[in-house]
N, C-alpha and C positions, 0 to 999 in steps of 0.2 A: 702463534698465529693459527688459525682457523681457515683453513683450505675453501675457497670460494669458488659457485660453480662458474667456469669460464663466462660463458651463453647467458648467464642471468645476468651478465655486467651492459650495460648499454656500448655494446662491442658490435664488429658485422658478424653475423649469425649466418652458418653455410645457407645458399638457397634452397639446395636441395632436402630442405629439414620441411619443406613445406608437402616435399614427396613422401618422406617417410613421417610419421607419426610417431617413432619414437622420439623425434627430434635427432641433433647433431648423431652421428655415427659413433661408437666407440670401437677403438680395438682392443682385440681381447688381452687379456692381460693374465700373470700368474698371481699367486698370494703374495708372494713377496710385495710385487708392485702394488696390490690392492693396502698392504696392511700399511704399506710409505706412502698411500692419497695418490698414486701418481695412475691418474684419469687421461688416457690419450684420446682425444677426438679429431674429427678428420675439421680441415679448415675449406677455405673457397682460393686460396691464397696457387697461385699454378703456377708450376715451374715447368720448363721444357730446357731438356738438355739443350745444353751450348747455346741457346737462347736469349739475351737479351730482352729485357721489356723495360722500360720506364714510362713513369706519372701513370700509372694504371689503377683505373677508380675500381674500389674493390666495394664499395657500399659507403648510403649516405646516413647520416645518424641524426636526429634534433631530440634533444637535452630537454627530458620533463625535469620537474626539480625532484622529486625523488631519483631520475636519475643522477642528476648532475651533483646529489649531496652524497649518491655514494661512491662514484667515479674520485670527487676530491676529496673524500676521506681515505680512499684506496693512496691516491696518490701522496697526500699529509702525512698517511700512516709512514709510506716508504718501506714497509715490509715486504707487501705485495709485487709481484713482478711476473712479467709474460715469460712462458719454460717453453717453449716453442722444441720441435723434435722433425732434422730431416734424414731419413734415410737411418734413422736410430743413432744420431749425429745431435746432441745439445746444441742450442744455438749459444755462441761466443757472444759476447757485446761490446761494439763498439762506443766510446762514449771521448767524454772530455776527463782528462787527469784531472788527479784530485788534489796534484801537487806541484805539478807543473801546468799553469793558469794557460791555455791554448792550443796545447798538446793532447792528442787524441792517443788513446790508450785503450787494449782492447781485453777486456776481461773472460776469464776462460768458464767458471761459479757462476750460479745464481739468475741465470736470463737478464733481461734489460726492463725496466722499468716502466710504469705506465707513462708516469710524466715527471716534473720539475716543479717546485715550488720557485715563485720570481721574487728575490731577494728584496726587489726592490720595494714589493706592496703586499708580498705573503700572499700571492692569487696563484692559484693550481694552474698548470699549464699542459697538455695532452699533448705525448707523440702519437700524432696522426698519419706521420707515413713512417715509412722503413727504407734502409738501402738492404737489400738480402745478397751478400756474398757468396757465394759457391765456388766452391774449388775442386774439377775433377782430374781422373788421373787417367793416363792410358795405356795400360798395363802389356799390348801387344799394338804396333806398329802395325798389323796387315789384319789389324778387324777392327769393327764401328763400336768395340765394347767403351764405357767411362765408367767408372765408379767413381758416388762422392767421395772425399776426402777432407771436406773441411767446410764449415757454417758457422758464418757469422750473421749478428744485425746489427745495422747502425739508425737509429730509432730519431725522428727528426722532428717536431713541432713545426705546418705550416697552416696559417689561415687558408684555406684552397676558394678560390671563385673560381668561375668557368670562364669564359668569353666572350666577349660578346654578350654579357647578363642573360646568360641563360639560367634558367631554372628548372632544377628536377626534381622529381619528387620520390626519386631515391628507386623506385621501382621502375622506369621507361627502358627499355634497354640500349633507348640512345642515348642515354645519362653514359652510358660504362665506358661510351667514345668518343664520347663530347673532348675535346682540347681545356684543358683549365690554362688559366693565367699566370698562376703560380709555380708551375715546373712545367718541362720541356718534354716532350714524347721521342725527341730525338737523343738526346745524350741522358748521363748520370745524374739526380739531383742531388746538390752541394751545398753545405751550409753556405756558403758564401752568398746565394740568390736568393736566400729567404728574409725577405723586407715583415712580414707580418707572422707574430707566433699565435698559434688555435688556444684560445682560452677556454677557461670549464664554468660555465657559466645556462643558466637554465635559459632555454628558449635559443641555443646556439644550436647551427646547425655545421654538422662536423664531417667534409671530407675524406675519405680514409683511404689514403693511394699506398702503391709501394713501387720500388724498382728490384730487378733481379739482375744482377751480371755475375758472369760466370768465367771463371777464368781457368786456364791450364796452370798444376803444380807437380812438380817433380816426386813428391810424399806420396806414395804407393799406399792401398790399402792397409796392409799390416801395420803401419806404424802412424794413420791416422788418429789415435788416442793418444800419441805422445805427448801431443801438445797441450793437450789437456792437464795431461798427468803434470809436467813442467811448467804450466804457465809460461809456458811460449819462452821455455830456458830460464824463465826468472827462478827458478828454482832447480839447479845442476842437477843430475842425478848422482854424482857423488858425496854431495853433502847427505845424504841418504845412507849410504855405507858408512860412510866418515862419522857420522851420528851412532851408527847401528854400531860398528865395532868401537868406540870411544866408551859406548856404554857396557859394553861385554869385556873390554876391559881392565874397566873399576870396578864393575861387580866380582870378576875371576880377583883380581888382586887383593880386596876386601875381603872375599869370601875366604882367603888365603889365608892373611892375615887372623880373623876373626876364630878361623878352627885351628888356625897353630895355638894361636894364646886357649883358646878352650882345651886343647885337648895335653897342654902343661899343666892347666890348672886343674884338668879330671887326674892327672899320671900323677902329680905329686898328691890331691887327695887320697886315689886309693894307696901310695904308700904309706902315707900317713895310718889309713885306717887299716891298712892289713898289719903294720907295725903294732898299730894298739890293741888287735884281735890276739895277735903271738902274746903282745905282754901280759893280757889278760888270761890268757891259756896259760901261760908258766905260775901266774898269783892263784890257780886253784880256782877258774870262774868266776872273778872278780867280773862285772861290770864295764862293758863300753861306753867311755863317753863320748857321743860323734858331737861334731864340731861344723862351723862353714855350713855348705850349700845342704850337708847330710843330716844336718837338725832340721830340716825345712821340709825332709823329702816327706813327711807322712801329710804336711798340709799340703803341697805342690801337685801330689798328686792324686788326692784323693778327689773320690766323684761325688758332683754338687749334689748339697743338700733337697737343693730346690728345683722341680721342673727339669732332673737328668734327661728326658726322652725330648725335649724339646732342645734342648744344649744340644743331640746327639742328631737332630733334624737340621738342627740350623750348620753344622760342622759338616754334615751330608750334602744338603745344597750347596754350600761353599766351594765343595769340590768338584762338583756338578759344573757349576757356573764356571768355574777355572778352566778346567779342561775343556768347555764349551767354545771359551773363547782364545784359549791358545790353536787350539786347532783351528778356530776361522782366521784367526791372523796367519796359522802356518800356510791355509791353503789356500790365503789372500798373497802372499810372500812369494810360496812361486807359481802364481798365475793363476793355479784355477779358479778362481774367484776377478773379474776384471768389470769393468763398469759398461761395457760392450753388454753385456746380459745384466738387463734389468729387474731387480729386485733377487737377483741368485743371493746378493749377500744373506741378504732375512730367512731365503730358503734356507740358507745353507745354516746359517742360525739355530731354525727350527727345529731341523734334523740330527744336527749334532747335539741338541739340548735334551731332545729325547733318548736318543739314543746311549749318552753318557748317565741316562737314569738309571742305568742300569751301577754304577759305578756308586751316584748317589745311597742307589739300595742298603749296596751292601758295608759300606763305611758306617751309613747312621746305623744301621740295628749289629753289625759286629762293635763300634765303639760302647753301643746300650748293651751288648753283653758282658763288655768288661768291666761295667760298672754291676753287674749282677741281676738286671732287669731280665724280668720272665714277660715279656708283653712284646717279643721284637715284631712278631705281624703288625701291631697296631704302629709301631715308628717306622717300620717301612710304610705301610700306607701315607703316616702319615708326611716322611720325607718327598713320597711322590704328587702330596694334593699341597704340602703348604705353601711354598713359593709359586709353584705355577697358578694353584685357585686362587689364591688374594690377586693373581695380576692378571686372572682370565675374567674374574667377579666386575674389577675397577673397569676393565676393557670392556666388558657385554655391559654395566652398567651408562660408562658413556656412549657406546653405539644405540645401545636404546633410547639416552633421553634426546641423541641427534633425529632420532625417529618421530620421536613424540612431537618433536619441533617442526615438524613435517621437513626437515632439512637433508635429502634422502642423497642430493649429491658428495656430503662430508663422513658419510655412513659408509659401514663396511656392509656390501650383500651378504644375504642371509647362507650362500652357497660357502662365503669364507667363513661365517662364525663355525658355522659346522664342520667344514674340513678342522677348526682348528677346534671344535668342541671333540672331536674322535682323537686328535695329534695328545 
C-alpha cells in the first residue's frame, strides 16, 4: 500500500490551516519515522483532561464524486486505516469480533478503519463519529498531576441531522452547537440509538462528531505499553520464554549431537590416514591413497574459478547484515530499543549497519587474500558500495519518481536523502 496524505481525503481539515499557509501542522520527526512514512499532523479533535464532551460536531463534509469515488475505494480496499496518536499513545480500536457475532473486541495493531462494506448490497459505509476513550493515572494523591495511560477509539457509522431542520453550511459557528437528533449532548453515544448508518455516496452531506470520556485506571505510567505488547494478555508473556528457551534447547542438543558424530568421524579419519602415512614411510615412499571426505579436500576447498572478488563481497555483506541484526534484536531484548520511541528501531538499524562495516571490510578482502588476489582495495570498496548502492539506487530512484508525480506527501525530504546520502 501506498501511504496517502491524511488532509487530501475528504476528512475535516484543522481550521487553523486557513491561518497558516503551510497547511495542517507537522511534528517534527527523526529519520527513522521519516524513512517508515509515519507523518504526525496536529488535528481540531480537543481533549480536556478529566473532561467529558459528547455529539460534538467537529466539521461538515458534502461528497463531490471524485470524492466520494476515493473515500470508497479507501474503504473497498480495507488496507487503509486512521493511525491516530495521543500523548505518543497508538489509538486501540474498538470494534465488533470477528468470531463471536455481537461481541465487541478491542484491538491493540493497525488503527480502526475508515468504514464497512454492507453485506447486504456491497455499498461503502463511513464512521463518521468516534467514541475516544482515555484512561488517566494519578501517580501522587496530594497534586492535580494525570498522565495518559491508555487510548482507545470506537469508530461508529451515523446519518446526523440537526433539529429542528436546521441547516449549516459547515462553516457558521453556530453549526458547532447546534443539538443534532441523532446523538445526545448529555450522555455516551451507543450503538444501540443509531436508527440510520452515513452512506458514501456523491452529493451526501456527512456530519463528523465524536465523544471523549475519560476515566481513572490503576496502570501507572511505566507499564502503559504492556498492553500493547500483550494484546490485552491474549498473549501471556511467558509463552515468550517458553518459546525462547524451547528453541535454545534444540539447538544446544542438536548442535550436541551433530559435533559428537563429526568429531568421531574426523578422529577415526585422521587415524586412518596417519596409519596409512606410517605404512607408507616403512614401504620406502610408497604412495598415499586418501579415501572419504580427504579425496574431496582439493575440490572443497579450492577458490572459485569465476568472479572470486565478488564471492568474497557477497560473503562480507553476509556478515555485515548478521551482526546488524543480532544486535538490534539484542538491544531490542533488553529494552533499549521499545516502541515508546519512535522510529529508534530504523535508527538504530542504520547505525549498527554502518558501523559493522567495518567488519564487512575486513572478512571480504582477508577471505580475497587467501584465495591469492592482489586487488583487496578494489573488494573493500567494493564490499562497502555493493549492497548498500543497489538499495540506496532502488530507494532515491522511487523517491524521485513520487516527486515527478508531484505526490510530495509519500516522499522522503530532500533533508533525509542526504543525511542517508553521507550514512
Amino acid at each position: 500500500f501506498i501511504p496517502v496524505d491524511y488532509y487530501k481525503l475528504p476528512l475535516c481539515r484543522p481550521s487553523s490551516e486557513e491561518e497558516n499557509e503551510g497547511g495542517p501542522q507537522m511534528i517534527s520527526q527523526n529519520l527513522g519515522q521519516t524513512l517508515l512514512g509515519n507523518k504526525i499532523q496536529r488535528s481540531d479533535y480537543v481533549l480536556k483532561m478529566r473532561k467529558d464532551t459528547f455529539c460534538q460536531v467537529l466539521c461538515q463534509v458534502t461528497l463531490t464524486e471524485e470524492a466520494e469515488s476515493l473515500l470508497a475505494s479507501l474503504i473497498q480496499n480495507g488496507g487503509y486505516r486512521h493511525n491516530w496518536i495521543v500523548d505518543n499513545l497508538p489509538s486501540a480500536s474498538i470494534g465488533l469480533s470477528q468470531y463471536q457475532p455481537g461481541e465487541l473486541r478491542t484491538y491493540y495493531s493497525g488503527g480502526f478503519p475508515f468504514g464497512f462494506i454492507n453485506t447486504a448490497n456491497s455499498k461503502p459505509f463511513i464512521y463518521n463519529h468516534v467514541n475516544i476513550h482515555i484512561q488517566y493515572h494519578k501517580p501522587d494523591v496530594f497534586t492535580d498531576l494525570y498522565r495518559v495511560v491508555h487510548f482507545d477509539v470506537e469508530p461508529l457509522s451515523i446519518k446526523h441531522q440537526f433539529q429542528d431542520g436546521y441547516q449549516w453550511d459547515g462553516v457558521d459557528p453556530e453549526g458547532f452547537e447546534m443539538p443534532l437528533s441523532s446523538c445526545s449532548k448529555t450522555e455516551q453515544t451507543q450503538r444501540s440509538i443509531i436508527t440510520s448508518i452515513q452512506p458514501v455516496e456523491e452529493g451526501e452531506t456527512i456530519i463528523f462528531t465524536y465523544d471523549v470520556i475519560w476515566s481513572e485506571t490503576y496502570v501507572d505510567w511505566a507499564r502503559r505499553w504492556d498492553i500493547y505488547l500483550t494484546e490485552d494478555h491474549l498473549i501471556p508473556d511467558q509463552i515468550h520464554w517458553f518459546t525462547i528457551t524451547n528453541s535454545l534447547f534444540f539447538i544446544i542438543i542438536l548442535s550436541g549431537v551433530l559435533a559428537n558424530i563429526t568429531a568421531r568421524t574426523l578422529r577415526r579419519e585422521i587415524e586412518d590416514i596417519n596409519t596409512a602415512i606410517i605404512a607408507a614411510a616403512d614401504e620406502s615412499g610408497a604412495a598415499v591413497e586418501f579415501t572419504g571426505w580427504m579425496a574431496l579436500r582439493g575440490d572443497a576447498f579450492r577458490p572459485p574459478q569465476t568472479c572470486p572478488m565478488f564471492f568474497c563481497v557477497c560473503i562480507g555483506n553476509g556478515v555485515q547484515i548478521g551482526i546488524c541484526c543480532f544486535l538490534a534484536f539484542l538491544l531490542s531484548a533488553i529494552g533499549l530499543l521499545n516502541p515508546s520511541r519512535r522510529g529508534s528501531f530504523v535508527n538504530c538499524i542504520l547505525v549498527l549497519y554502518t558501523i559493522s562495516g567495518v567488519v564487512n571490510g575486513y572478512v571480504s578482502s582477508r577471505m580475497y587474500e587467501t584465495f591469492s588476489g592482489d586487488r583487496c582495495r578494489l573488494c573493500t570498496m567494493l564490499s562497502a558500495l555493493l549492497v548498500s548502492g543497489v538499495t540506496y539506487t532502488i530507494f532515491l530512484s522511487a523517491n524521485i519518481a513520487r516527486l515527478v508525480t508531484s505526490d510530495f506527501a509519500v516522499s522522503v525530504p530532500l533533508a533525509s536523502v542526504l543525511i542517508l546520502t553521507a550514512i
